[in-house]
C-alpha positions, 0 to 999 in steps of 0.5 A, a space after each residue: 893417760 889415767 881414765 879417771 881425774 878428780 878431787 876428793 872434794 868433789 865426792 860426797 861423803 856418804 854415812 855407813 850404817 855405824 855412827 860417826 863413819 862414812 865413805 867417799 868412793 873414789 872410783 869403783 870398776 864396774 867389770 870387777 867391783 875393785 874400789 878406792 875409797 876414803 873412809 872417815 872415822 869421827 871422834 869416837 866412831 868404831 867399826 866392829 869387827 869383820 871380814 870380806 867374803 871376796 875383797 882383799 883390803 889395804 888400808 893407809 892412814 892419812 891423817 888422825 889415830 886410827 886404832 885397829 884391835 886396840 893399837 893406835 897408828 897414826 898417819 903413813 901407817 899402812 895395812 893390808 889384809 887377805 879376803 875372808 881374814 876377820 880384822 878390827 875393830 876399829 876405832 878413832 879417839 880424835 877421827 881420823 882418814 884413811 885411804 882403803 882399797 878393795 880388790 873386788 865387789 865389797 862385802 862386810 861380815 860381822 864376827 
């Protein structure tokens, strides 16, 4: 049986410090720092460009564009990405949702 049952709607979204973007953490281990969350663009909103130190990444598209390095993708697109690999940025013309999962204690690097 699954330790953890929620709706997505009963998280709040939490703003990061780009505008336009923001996080619903959806469940985080403590033991291990791995996370779910859902990550928001609005329309306009850009992530730079960056890495995680210690985190693997996936990232599927829920729904909107969601434009990674300049390539739109749009919802059932998925990514996946190796600790310590620079990736983006990423943007959204019209906004967009996607589901990210990292497999440890989150870390964000500028490139």
């Amino acid at each position: 049986m699954y330790h953890l049952k929620q709706h997505a709607d009963s998280v709040a979204w939490t703003p990061l410090d780009f505008p336009g973007v923001s996080l619903r953490v959806l469940w985080t281990d403590p033991d291990t720092g791995v996370m779910s969350v859902l990550t928001r663009l609005a329309p306009g909103a850009s992530i730079p460009a960056h890495f995680h130190t210690k985190a693997d990444e996936t990232v599927y598209v829920l729904e909107g564009d969601f434009i990674e390095d300049g390539a739109t993708h749009g919802p059932g697109s998925f990514f996946a990405g190796k600790a310590g690999v620079p990736h983006g940025p990423h943007s959204s013309v019209g906004g967009c949702i996607v589901l990210t999962g990292f497999s440890a204690t989150l870390d964000f690097v500028l490139v």
